[in-house]
N, C-alpha and C positions, 0 to 999 in steps of 0.2 A: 546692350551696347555692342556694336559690332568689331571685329578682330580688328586689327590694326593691320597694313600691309606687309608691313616689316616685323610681325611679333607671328611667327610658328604658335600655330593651334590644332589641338585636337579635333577631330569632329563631332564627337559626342558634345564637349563644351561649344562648339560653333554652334550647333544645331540649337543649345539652350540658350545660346546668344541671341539668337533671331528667329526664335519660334515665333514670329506674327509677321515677319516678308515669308516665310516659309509658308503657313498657315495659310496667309492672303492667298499666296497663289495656290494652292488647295481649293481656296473658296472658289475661284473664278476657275479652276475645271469643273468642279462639283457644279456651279451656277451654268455652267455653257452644254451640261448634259444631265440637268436635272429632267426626267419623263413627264411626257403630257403637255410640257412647257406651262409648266405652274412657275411661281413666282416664290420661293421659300424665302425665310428668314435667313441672317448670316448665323443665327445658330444653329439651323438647320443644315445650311450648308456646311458650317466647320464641324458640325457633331462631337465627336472626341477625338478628332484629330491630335490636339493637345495632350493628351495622356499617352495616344500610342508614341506623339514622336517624346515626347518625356521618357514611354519606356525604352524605345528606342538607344535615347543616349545614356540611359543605367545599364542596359544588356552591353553595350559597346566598352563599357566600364569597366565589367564585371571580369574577374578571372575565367582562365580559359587554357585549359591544356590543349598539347598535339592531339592527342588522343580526341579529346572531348570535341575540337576545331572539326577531324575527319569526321568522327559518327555525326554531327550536328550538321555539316556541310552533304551527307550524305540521307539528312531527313531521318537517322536516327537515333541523335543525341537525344539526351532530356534539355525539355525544351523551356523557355521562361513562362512561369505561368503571369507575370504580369503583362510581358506581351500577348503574349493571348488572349488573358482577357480584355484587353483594348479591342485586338482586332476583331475577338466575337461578336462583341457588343456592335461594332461600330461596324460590319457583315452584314446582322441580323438587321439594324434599320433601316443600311440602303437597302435590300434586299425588300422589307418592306412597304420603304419610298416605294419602291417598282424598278430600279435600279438590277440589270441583269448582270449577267456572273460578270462578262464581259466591262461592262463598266465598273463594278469592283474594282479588280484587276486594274484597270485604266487607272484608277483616280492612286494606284499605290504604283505604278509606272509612272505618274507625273509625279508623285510626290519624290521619287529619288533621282528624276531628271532634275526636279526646281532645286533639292538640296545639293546636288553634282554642280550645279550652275551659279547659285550665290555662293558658295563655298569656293568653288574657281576664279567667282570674281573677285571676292571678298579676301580672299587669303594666297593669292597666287603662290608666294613662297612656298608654302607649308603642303600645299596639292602633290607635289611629286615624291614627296619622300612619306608619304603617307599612307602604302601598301596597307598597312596592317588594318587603318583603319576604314579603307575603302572594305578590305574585307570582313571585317565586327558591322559594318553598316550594312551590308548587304547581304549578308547574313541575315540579319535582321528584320531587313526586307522583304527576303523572302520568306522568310517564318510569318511575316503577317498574311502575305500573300497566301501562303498554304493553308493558315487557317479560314482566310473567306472561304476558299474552294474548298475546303470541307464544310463549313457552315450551310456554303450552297448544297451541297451534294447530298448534306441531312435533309434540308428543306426541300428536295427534291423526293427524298423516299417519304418524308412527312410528306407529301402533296398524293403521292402512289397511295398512301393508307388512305389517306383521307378520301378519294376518290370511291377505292374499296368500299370504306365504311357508307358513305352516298347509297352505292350501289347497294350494298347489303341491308341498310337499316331505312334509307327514306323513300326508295324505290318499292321496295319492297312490300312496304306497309300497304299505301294504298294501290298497289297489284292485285295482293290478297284482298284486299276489302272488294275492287273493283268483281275480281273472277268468284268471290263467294253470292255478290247479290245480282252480277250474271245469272248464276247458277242457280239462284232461288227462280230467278223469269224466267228461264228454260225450264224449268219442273214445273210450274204454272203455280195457281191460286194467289198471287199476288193481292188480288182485290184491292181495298181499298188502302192501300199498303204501296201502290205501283209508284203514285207521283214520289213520296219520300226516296223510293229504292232507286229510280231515276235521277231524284234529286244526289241524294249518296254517289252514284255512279259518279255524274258530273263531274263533281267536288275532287272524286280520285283522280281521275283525268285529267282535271284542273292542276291537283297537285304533283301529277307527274310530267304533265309540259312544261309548266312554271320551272320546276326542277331541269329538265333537260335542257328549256332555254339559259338556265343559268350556268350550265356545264358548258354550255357550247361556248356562252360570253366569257369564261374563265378559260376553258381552252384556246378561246384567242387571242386573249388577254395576256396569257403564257409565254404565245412563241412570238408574241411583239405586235400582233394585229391589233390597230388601234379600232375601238367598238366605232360603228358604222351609225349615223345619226341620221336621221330625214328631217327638217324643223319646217311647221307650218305657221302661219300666225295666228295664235290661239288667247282665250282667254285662260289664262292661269287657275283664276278663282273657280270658275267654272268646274275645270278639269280634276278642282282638289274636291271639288263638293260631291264630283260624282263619284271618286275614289272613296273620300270618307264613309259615300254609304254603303257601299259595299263596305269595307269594314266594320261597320256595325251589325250588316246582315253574318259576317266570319264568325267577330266575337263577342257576343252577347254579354258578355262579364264585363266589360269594360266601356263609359260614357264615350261619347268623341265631342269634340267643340272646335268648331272651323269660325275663325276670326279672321278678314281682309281688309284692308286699307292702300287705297291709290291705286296705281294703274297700274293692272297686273296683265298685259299683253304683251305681246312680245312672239319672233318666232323661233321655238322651239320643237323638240320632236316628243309628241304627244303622249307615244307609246312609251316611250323611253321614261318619260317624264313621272306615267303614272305606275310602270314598276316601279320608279326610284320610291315615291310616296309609298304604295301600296306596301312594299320593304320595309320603310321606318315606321309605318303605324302597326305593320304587324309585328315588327322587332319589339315595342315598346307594349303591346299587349301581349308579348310573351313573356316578358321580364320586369312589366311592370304589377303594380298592387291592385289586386282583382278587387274591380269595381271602384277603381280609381277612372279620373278625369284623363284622357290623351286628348292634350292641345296641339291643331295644328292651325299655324298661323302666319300670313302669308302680306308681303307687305312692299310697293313700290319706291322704290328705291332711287330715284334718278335715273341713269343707265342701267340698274340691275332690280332685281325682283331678292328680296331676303324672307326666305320660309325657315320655320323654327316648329320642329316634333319635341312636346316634354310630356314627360311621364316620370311619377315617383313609382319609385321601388328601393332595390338595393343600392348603394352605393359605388359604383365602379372605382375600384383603386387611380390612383394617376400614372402609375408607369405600367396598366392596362389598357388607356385611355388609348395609346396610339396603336393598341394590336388589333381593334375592334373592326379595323377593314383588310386585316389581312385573312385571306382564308385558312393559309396554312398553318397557324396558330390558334386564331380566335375560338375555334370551339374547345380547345384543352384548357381559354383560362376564364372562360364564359360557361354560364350552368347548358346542359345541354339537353334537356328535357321538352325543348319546344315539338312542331308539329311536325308532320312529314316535310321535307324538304329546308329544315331549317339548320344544315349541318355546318352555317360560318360563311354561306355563300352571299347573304343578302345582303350585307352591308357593303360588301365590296363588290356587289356589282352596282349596290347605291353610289361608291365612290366613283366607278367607272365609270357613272350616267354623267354624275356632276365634272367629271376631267372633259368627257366626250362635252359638252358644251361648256368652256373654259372657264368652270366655275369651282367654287373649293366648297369644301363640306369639312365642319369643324364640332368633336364632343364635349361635353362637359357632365360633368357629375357631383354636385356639392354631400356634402357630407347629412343631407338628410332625406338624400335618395331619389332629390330631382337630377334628373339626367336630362339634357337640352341635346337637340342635334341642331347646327346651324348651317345652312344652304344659302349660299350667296350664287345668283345666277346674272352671267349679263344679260341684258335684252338686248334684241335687237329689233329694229323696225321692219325687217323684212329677210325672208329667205333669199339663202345663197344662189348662184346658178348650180340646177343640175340637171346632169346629164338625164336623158331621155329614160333609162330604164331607173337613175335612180328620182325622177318626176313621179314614177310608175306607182314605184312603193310609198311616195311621199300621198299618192290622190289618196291608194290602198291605205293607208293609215288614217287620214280626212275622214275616209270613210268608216273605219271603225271609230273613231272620237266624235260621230256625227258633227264634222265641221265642212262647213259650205265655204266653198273659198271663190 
């Protein structure tokens, strides 16, 4: 219920008076600068908004010495651990939305414009002789604020390792392989040994462009560069039959089973398309039960095309389910024993492919170790206009998906 105009209110009890006009207008910044221009839920949008400003009005509460007011206002007080743990939590998932430091920041500068503004409206009286608690709120404020920006600033040296570690462990591997069976054909006697040592080459090579094309999609992914798409008009079912075999040729331990239904054209960008597959069949052969079934299955949809990757294995936790496309996490809570190049980057440049054609991709994992990925894509009838050089790269790509246009 809201203050009355004539009844003097604190703000701590304001704020728990009208946590949901507060909260709303939360939602509708978070909704006017959600990235990719995806479409989230309103729980998504409000995430814990509710608990930080809840903390919010317990810290504005709580006792508070001169003393403790200077060190605290000066960033070196002891500081509230239930504000903070609001503001981590609720840091770490924009952050993972794709939400940059910058928009953080943003969504906790509107939340103390909207509270400064129904609070002015709501309680005019009570607004001017209310020093102390503009300053307990803003305080507060800022304490949330500090802690995204350090949250950011971790996840920024977490992103510096993890790069390292790429470089150190998945580069690495198939270099040496590459420069050892070099080095067997430079000394000769290969015989009849040549085609596999060729074939081996390949494979390294393979796995280290794949790798670097995914460093460079994450490096632009980083500073805001939205991934770059070419779409031609393709058969979908096609495109998945010729990935899946190569998958089978990768890894021999595990069945594949390709099922399609309706009309699966549309134009999309081909190349893009079949990283995005070639990513989830090999995710699920690396984490799925050797010599188990991987299903992919691909199915028209009215306006959209819906493909679904499952594979049993383990069980992924639930409050793991949404780390699985961020890079800079997913390998510390995912086992990490896959192949060259598999250090947390596939899935999230999986998500990237699906944002770049304004389509969502969703996990699931039941408790008997089927894990589903679900791919909702729109179709569309026909490719966009484009410009002359990117026509270019749009034939260049036709041409490597042998498609005649």
């Amino acid at each position: 219920m809201e203050a009355r105009h004539d009844e003097p209110v604190r703000l701590g009890d304001f704020i728990l008076r009208n946590l949901e006009a507060i909260i709303a207008t939360w939602e509708e910044f978070a909704r006017s600068h959600w990235p990719s221009g995806e479409s989230p839920s309103s729980a998504e949008l409000r995430d814990n908004a509710e608990s930080m400003l809840r903390a919010v009005a317990a810290d504005m509460e709580s006792g508070q010495s001169p003393e403790e007011w200077k060190l605290r206002s000066e960033g070196a007080g002891k500081w509230n651990a239930s504000l903070d743990g609001a503001a981590l939590t609720h840091a770490r998932e924009r952050l993972s939305a794709g939400f940059d430091i910058v928009k953080v920041v943003g969504e906790f500068r509107a939340l103390r414009a909207s509270v400064m503004h129904i609070w002015r409206a709501s309680a005019p009286q009570s607004y001017p002789d209310r020093s102390d608690d503009l300053m307990r709120f803003n305080e507060a404020i800022d304490e949330l604020v500090a802690v995204s920006v350090e949250a950011h600033s971790a996840r920024v040296e977490q992103g510096r390792r993890l790069f390292l570690g790429i470089i150190g462990h998945d580069l690495r591997q198939p270099l040496c392989s590459v420069r050892l069976l070099a080095s067997a054909l430079t000394r000769g006697g290969a015989g009849a040994d040549l085609p596999v040592i060729l074939a081996k080459i390949q494979n390294g090579v393979d796995s280290m462009d794949a790798l670097v094309r995914d460093l460079l999609d994450l490096s632009g992914s980083q500073l805001g560069k939205p991934m770059a798409i070419y779409p031609v008009m393709l058969d979908l079912g096609e495109l998945a039959s010729q990935v899946l075999g190569q998958a089978e040729v990768a890894h021999p331990g595990h069945v594949f089973a390709l099922t399609t239904d309706g009309d699966l054209s549309g134009a999309w960008d081909g190349l893009r398309l079949r990283q995005l597959l070639s990513n989830l069949l090999g995710n699920a052969a690396q984490h799925g039960r050797n010599g188990g079934t991987i299903e992919l299955a691909l199915r028209g949809n009215g306006e959209s095309v819906v493909m679904t990757v499952t594979n049993t294995g383990r069980m992924i936790p639930k409050d793991l389910l949404s780390l699985l496309f961020d890079p800079m996490v997913q390998h510390s809570v995912v086992d990490s024993d896959g192949p060259p190049g598999s250090m947390g980057l596939g899935l999230y440049i999986c998500r990237e492919v699906v944002r770049a054609h304004h389509g969502t991709i969703n996990v699931s994992s039941s408790e008997d170790g089927t894990t589903i990925f679900t791919i909702v894509l729109p179709r569309h009838r026909e490719g966009p206009h484009l410009d002359e050089e990117e026509m270019q790269v749009s034939r260049a790509n036709s041409e490597v998906l042998g498609i005649q246009e």
